[in-house]
C-alpha positions in Angstrom: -7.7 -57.9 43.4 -11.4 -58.7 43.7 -13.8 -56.7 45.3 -17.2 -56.6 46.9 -20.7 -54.9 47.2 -22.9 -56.5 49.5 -26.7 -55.5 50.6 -26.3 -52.7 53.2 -23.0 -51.2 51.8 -23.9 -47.5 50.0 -24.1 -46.9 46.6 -21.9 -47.4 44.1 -21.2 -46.9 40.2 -18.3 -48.4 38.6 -17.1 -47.4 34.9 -14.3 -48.5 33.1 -11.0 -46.0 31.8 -12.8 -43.9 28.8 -11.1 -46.1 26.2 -11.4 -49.4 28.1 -7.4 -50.3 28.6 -8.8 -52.2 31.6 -12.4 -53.1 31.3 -14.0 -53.7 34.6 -15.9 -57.0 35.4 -18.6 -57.7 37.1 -19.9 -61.2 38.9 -23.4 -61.9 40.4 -22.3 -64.1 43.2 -25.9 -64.3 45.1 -29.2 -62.1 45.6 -27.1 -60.4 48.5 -23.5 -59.8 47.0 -21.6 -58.4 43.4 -18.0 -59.4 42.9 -15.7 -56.8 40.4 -12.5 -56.7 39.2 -9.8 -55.7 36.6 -9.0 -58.8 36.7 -10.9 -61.1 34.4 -9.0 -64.0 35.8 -9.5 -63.0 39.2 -13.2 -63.1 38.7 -13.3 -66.3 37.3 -11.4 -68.5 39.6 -14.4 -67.0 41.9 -17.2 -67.9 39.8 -15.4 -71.3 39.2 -14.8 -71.8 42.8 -18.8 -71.0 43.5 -19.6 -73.1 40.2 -21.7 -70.0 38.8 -20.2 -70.3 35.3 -23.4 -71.0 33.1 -23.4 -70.6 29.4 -26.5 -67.9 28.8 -28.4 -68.9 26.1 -29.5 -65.7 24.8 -25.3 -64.5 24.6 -24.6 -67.9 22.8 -27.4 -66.8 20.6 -25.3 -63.1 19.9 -22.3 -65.3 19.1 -23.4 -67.3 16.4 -25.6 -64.7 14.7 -23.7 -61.7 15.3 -20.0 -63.6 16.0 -20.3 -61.4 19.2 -21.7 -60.4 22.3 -22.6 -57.3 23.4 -21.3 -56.0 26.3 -22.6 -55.7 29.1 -22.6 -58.8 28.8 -20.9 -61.7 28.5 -21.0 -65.7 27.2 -21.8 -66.6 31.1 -24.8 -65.9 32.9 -23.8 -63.9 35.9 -20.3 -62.4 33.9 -20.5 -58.4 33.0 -18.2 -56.4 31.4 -17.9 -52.6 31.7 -16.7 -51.7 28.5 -16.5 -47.9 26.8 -19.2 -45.9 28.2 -20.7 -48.4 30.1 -21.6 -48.0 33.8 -22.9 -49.7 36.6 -24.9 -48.7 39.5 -24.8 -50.8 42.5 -27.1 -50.4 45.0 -28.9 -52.6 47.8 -32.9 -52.8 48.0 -34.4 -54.2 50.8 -32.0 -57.2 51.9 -30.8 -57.4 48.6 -27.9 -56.0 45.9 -29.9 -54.6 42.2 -27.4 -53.9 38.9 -28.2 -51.3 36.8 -26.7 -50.8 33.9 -26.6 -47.1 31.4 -24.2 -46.4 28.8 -22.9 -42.8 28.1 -21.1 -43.2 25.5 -18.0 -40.3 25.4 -17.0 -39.9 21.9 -19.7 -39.0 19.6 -18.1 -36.6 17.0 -20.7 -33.8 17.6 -19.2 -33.7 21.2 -16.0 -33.0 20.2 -14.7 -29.8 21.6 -11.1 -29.0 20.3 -8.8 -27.7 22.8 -5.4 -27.7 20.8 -4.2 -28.0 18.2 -2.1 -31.5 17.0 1.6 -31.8 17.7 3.2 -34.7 16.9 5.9 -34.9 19.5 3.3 -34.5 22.4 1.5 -37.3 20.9 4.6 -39.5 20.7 4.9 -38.8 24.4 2.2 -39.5 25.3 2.1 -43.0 23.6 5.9 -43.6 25.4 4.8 -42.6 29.1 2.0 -44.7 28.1 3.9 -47.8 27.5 6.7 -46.9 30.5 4.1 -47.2 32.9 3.0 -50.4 32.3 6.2 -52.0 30.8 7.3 -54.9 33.3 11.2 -54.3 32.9 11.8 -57.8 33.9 10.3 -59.2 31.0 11.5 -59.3 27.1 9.0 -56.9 24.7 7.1 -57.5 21.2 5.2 -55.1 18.9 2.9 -56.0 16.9 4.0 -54.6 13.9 2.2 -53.6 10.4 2.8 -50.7 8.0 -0.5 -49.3 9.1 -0.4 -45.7 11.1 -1.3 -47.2 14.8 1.5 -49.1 15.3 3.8 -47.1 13.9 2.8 -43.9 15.7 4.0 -46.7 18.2 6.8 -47.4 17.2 8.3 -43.6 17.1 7.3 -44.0 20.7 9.1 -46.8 21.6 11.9 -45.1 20.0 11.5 -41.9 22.1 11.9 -44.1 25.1 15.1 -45.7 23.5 13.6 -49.3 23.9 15.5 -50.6 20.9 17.3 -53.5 23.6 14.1 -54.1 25.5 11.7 -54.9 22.4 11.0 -56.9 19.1 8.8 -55.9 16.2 6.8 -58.9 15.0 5.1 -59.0 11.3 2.6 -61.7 9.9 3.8 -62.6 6.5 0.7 -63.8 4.5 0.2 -65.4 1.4 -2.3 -62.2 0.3 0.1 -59.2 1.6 3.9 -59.5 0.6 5.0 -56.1 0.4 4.0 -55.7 4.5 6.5 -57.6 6.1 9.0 -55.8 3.6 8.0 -52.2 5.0 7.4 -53.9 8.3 11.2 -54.7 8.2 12.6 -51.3 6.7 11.3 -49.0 9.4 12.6 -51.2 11.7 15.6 -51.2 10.9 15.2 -47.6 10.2 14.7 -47.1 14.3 17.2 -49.7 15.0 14.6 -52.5 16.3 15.1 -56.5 15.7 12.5 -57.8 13.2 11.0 -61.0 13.1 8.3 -62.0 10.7 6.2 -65.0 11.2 6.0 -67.5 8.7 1.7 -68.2 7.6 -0.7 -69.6 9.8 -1.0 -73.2 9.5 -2.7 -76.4 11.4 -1.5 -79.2 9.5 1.3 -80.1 12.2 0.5 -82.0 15.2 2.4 -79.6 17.4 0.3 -76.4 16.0 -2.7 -78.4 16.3 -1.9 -78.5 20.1 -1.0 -75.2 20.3 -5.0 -74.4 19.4 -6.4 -76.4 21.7 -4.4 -75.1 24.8 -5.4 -71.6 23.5 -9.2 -73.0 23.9 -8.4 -74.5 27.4 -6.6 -71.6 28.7 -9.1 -68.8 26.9 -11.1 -66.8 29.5 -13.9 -65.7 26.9 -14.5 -66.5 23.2 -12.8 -64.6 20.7 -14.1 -65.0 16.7 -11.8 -62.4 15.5 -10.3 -64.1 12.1 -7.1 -63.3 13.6 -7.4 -65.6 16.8 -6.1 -68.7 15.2 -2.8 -66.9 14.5 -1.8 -65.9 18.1 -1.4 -69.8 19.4 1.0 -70.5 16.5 3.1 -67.6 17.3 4.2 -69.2 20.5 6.2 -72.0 18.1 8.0 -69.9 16.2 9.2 -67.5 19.2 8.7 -69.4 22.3 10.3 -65.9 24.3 7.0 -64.6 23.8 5.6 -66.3 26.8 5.6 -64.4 30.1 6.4 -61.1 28.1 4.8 -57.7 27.4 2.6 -57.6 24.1 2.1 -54.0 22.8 -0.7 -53.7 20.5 -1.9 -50.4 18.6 -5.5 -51.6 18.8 -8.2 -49.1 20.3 -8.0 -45.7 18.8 -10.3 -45.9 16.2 -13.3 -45.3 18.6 -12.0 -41.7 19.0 -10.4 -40.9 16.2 -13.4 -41.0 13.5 -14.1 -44.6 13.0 -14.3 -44.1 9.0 -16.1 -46.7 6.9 -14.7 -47.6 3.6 -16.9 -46.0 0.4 -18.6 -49.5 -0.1 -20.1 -49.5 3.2 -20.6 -45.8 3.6 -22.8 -46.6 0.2 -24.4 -49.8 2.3 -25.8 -47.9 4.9 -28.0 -45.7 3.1 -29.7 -48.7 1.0 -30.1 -50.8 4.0 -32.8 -48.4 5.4 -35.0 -49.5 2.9 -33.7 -53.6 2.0 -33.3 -54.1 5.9 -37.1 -53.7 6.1 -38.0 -54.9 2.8 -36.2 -58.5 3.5 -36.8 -58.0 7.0 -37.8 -62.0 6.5 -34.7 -63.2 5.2 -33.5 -63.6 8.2 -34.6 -67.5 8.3 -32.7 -67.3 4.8 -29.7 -69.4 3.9 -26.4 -67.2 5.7 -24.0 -66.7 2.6 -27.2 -65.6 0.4 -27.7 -62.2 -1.5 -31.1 -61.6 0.1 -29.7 -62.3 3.9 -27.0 -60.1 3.1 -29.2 -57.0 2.1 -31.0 -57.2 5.2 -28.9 -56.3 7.2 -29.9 -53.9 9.6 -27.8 -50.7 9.2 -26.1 -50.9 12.6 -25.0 -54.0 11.2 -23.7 -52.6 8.1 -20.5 -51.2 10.3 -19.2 -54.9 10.7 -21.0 -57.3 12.3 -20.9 -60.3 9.9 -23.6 -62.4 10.3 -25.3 -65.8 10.9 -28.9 -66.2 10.0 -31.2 -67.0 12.5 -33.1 -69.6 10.0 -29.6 -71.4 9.8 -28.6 -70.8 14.2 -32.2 -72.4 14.9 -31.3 -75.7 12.7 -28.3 -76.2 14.7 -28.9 -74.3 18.1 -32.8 -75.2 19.1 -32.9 -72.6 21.9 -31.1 -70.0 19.8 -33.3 -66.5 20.1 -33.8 -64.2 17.3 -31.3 -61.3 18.0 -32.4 -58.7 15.1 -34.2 -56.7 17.6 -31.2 -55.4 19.3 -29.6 -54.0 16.2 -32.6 -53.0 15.0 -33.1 -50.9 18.3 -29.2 -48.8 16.9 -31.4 -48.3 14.0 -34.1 -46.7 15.7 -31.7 -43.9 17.3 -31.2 -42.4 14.0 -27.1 -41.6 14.4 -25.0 -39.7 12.1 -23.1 -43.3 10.8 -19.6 -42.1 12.1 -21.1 -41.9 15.4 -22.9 -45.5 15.2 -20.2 -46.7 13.8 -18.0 -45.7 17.1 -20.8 -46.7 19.1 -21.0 -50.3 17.5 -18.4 -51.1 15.7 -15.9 -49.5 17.8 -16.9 -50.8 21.4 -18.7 -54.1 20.4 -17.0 -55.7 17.4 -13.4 -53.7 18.3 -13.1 -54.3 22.4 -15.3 -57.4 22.2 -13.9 -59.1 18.7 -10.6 -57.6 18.1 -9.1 -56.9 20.8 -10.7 -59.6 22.7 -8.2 -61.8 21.1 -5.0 -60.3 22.2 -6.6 -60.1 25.6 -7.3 -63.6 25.7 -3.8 -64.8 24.1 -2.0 -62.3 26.9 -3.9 -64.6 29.5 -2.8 -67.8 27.7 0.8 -66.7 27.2 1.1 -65.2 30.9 2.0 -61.7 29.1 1.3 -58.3 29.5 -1.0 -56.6 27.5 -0.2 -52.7 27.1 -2.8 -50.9 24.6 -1.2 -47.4 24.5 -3.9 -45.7 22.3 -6.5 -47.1 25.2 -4.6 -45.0 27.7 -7.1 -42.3 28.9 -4.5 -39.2 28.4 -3.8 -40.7 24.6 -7.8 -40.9 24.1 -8.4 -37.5 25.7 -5.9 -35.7 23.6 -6.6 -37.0 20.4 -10.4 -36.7 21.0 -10.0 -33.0 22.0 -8.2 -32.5 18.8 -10.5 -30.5 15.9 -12.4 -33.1 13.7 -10.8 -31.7 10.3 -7.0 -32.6 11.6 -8.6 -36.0 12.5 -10.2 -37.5 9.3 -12.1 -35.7 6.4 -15.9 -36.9 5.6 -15.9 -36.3 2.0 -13.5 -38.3 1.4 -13.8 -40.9 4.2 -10.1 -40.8 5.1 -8.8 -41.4 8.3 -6.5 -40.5 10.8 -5.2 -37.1 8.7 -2.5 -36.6 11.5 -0.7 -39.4 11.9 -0.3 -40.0 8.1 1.3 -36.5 8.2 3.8 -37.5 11.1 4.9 -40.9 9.8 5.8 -39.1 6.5 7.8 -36.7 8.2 9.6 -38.8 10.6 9.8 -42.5 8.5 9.0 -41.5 5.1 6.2 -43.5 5.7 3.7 -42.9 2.8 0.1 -44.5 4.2 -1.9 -42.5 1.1 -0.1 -44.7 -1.3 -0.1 -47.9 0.8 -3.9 -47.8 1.4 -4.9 -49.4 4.7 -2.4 -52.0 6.5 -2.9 -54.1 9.1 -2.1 -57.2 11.2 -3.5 -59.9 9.6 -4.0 -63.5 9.5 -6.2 -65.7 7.0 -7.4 -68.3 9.4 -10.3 -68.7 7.5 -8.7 -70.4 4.6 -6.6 -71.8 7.6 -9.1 -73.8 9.2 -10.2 -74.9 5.3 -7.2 -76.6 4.6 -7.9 -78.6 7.8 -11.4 -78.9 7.4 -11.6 -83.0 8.2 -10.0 -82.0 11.7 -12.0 -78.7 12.1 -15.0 -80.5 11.0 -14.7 -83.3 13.6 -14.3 -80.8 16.6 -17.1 -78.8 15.5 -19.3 -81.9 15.4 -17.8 -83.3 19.1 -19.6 -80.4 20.6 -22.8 -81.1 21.9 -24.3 -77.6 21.7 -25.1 -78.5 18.2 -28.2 -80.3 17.1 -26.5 -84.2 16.5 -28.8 -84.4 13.0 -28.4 -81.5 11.4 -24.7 -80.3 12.3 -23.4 -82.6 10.0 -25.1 -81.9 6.6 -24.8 -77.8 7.4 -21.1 -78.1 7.8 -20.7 -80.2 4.7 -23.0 -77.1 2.7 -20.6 -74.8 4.6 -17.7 -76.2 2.8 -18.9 -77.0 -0.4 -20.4 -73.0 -0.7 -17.0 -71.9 0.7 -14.7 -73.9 -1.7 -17.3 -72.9 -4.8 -16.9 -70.3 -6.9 -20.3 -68.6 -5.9 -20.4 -64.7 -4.7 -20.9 -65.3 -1.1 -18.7 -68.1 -0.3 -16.6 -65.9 1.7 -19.1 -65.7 4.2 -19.9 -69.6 4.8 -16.1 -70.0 4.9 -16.2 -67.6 7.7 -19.1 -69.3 9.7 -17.4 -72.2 9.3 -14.6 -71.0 10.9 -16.6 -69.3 13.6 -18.2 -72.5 14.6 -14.8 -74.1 14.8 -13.8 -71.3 17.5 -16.7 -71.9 19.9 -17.0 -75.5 19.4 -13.4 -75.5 20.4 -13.7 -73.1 23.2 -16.9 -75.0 24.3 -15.2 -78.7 24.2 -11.5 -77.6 26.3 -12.0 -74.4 28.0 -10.7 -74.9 32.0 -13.3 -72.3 32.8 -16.3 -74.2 32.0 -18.5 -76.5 34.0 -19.5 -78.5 31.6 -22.0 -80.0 34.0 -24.2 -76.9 33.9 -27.0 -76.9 31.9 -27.9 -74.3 29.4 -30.0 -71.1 31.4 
């Protein structure tokens, strides 16, 4: 259902859910009028219907250097998001309708105030009534299933509902992880779930090469999560999971202590001096030592990046984007809280989760997020910070690797972190002719330069040199928005650039 605020209606402020299980969105549709919506689809058939679907220039710009965009905003001009701790105040001036937009971010870890102590079986129903409100009982059901702790504290919920006829537990098998779809397997049995496990990502087929490019057409927003490229092919190898309910144990992290590993815990502090000191390297080559030590440290908690040396060779109105991380910077957080404040509403509801959101509108499914349900976030934020995660020793989520010991045996200390995982970098590298050519079809890029980038892209990322990691994942970040650029139904292609 979309709404309206129109010039001479009262004020208004709109927010999403504290954890953002249903962000709110927000259309300019004229000097006099604001359209909003759960409903991102909703929204869009408007704007396409009133043609106001431009491509902002400064939001491309986020995407290629920072492989996101911030919300707020969004990849189209007059597109807003209300995402966690984001809010909107609508109000009319004169004959007209003004936006303004404040963030109050809700789970900074000195604000936590413990009201209870943990207990495991109010957690586990909390998660179920979670999922039984939002379960459509006329569709089949699929977890998403690793041998990490979110979807597993999950699973024990699914359990507690007795859901064992009503869903499936999917597992990625990949090339660099065999022992998860093993474990994956095992507790499902253990709980008396059916167990499928996917077979790795590939687009040397015709048919999954399809698949891609009707996830582009029918994607509402850009996603360049290294996971994206998996969710198309999944719809080949279990075509029930069209038109069903996708459960996902993305989200919590925001709330829970959103720990760094040591590494980047390490990063952070030396960045406040190399982030000024090669402050220039930002017109630097992308996969190169210097552009990777100056990174900003808001940056530092996961937002890979493009240089904007190597963006304005291929984008000629890119704009430099440093400032905004560099503004993080300046607010001088304890890094668990930046990193909750970044990491875990920009690159988390706006990268990773993103993608699911997108393949749920693709595949006609629907998307339950159980650990974005306010009560879950509430109760597990209003737990003390020491049952949560311990700073010393930067380990996470204390609780629920105490609960999925005691009720699966489940040892998460041993296993080290587990998650859902696809490598659709390498993917898109073993297709790199066909991923190449729909890169260079796309006429955001600059026609004499694309060409020669890409083919320093592929040489870097099939070398042997430190960073080729990182030009293997640009080069599969291009392939995502040129895709999404050349086939989505959403665009207007006839709009220029604003």
């Amino acid at each position: 259902m979309v709404k309206s605020f129109n010039a001479g209606d009262r004020e208004l402020v709109l927010e999403s859910d504290i954890a953002c299980a249903d962000p709110v969105y927000l259309l300019r549709t004229s000097a006099t009028s604001v359209a909003y919506s759960k409903n991102l689809i909703a929204i869009l058939d408007v704007a396409k219907k009133e043609k106001l679907l431009e491509i902002d220039t400064k939001s491309m710009s986020f995407l290629l250097q920072s492989g996101v965009v911030p919300p707020p905003y969004t990849i189209y001009r007059n597109l807003y998001i209300l995402s966690i701790g984001h809010k909107a105040k609508l109000k009319s001036v004169a004959s007209n309708t003004e936006i303004e937009f404040f963030n109050d971010f809700p789970f900074y870890n000195h604000g936590r105030v413990a009201k209870a102590g943990f207990n495991a079986n109010r957690l586990i129903e909390l998660l179920a009534s979670a999922i039984e409100r939002r379960f459509d009982g006329l569709r089949s059901g699929f977890l998403y299933h690793s041998a990490g702790k979110d979807s597993n504290s999950i699973a024990l919920a699914l359990d507690r509902l007795g859901y064992q006829n009503k869903v499936d537990f999917i597992t990625q098998d990949s090339p660099n992880n065999s022992l998860e779809p093993k474990i994956s397997k095992k507790i499902a049995k253990k709980l008396g779930f059916s167990h499928t496990v996917l077979e790795p990502a590939s687009i040397e087929s015709d048919s999954s090469k399809e698949a891609v490019i009707s996830f582009f057409k029918r994607s509402p927003l850009p996603s360049l999560d290294t996971v994206s490229l998996g969710y198309p092919l999944h719809q080949l190898q279990i075509p029930d999971i069209h038109s069903s309910n996708l459960i996902d144990g993305m989200g919590n992290d925001v709330y829970l202590g959103h720990i760094p590993a040591k590494w980047e815990y390490r990063n952070q502090f030396l960045s406040r001096f190399f982030s000024v000191a090669l402050k220039f390297a930002n017109k630097n080559y992308s996969a190169s030592l210097a552009f990777f030590l100056s990174r900003t440290r808001a940056e530092c908690t996961g937002i890979n990046r493009m240089s904007y040396g190597d963006a304005k060779k291929i984008f000629s109105v890119v704009e430099n984007v440093r400032g905004y991380w560099e503004g993080f910077d300046a607010q001088k957080l304890e890094y668990l809280d930046l990193r909750s404040a970044v990491r875990g509403v920009i690159h988390d509801q706006e990268v990773c989760i993103r993608k699911i959101r997108n393949f749920s509108t693709v595949s006609d499914s629907n998307l339950i997020l159980p650990w974005a349900d306010a009560n879950v976030a509430e109760y597990m934020y209003h737990l003390n910070e020491k049952e949560l995660f311990d700073r010393k020793a930067l380990k996470n989520k204390l609780v629920l690797r105490e609960m999925l010991f005691d009720k699966l045996g489940l040892n998460s200390d041993a296993l080290g972190k587990m998650a859902y995982t696809v490598d659709s970098v390498a993917v898109v590298l073993q297709e790199k002719k066909w991923v190449k050519d729909i890169i260079q079809k796309c006429d955001l890029w600059d026609a004499s330069c694309i060409g020669s980038y890409l083919d320093q892209l592929i040489v870097d990322a099939e070398g042997t040199k430190r960073y080729r990691n990182h030009a293997a994942l640009i080069f599969y970040r291009l392939f995502m928005i040129s895709g999404w650029w050349l086939y989505s139904d959403f665009l207007d292609h006839r709009r220029e650039l604003s």
